[in-house]
N, C-alpha and C positions, 0 to 999 in steps of 0.2 A: 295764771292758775296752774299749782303743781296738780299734774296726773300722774306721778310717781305714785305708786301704791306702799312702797316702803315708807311714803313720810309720813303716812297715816296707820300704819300697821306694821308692828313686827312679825314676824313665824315666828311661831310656839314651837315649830318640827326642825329639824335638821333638814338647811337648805340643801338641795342636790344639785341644782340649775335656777339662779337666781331669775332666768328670762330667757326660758326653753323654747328651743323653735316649734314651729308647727308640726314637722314629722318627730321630734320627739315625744310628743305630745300624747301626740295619736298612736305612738306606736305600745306607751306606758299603759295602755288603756287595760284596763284587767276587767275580768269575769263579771265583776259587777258591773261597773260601766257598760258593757257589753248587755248586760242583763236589762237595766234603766233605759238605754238607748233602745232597745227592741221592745221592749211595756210600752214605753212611752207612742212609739210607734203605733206599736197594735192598738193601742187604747185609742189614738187620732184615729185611725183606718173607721174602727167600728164607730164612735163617735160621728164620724164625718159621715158616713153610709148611713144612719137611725136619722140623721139629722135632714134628710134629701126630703122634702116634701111628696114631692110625687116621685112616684119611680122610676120616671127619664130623669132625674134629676140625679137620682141616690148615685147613680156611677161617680159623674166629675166631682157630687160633692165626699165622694169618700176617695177619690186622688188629692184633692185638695188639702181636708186632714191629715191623710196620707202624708202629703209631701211636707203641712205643718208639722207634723210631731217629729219627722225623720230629723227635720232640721231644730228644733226642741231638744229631742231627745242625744243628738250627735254634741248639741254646747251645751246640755248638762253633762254629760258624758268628758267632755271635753276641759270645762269647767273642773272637774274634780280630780283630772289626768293633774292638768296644772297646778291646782292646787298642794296637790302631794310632792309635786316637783320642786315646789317653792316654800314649801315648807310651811303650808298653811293649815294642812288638812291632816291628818295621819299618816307616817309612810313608813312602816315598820317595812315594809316588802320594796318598797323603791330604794332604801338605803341598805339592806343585804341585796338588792341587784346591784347597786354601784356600787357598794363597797371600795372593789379596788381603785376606780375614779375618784373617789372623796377623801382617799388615805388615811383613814382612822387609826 
């Protein structure tokens, strides 16, 4: 079974990093990911807390959302870092940051 993601899709975008590490990833992450990643958050938090039946309960069950949506919220966030980097997703701002790396 190929798991290559190129044999099933091209980029539409100007590649920058055909198969970027994790800290460069993370480190691309822009305003809006930032933005997604902390909603996504908050929306588990409250979610998880409405959701506690009785009231000893409501704590663990809004750490538990909590900790779902952080980790949610961090691989869509993550997901669209990569994305841009690979040329999948739009990257008008990843390719004027690299510019001088991709030698245009």
């Amino acid at each position: 079974m190929n798991t290559d993601i190129t044999a099933s899709a091209k980029p539409e975008y100007q590649v920058i990093d055909r198969n970027p590490p994790f800290t460069k990833v993370v480190s691309n992450f822009n305003t809006l990911d930032y933005l997604r990643f902390t909603t996504i958050t908050g929306i588990s938090v409250t979610v998880g807390y409405l959701s506690g039946i009785k009231p000893g309960i409501r704590g663990p069950s809004m750490v538990t959302g909590g900790l779902i949506g952080l980790m949610g919220g961090f691989m869509y966030a993550y997901q669209n870092s990569a994305g841009r980097l690979m040329g999948f997703f739009p990257n008008e701002g990843e390719v004027a940051k690299y510019k001088k790396s991709l030698s245009i």
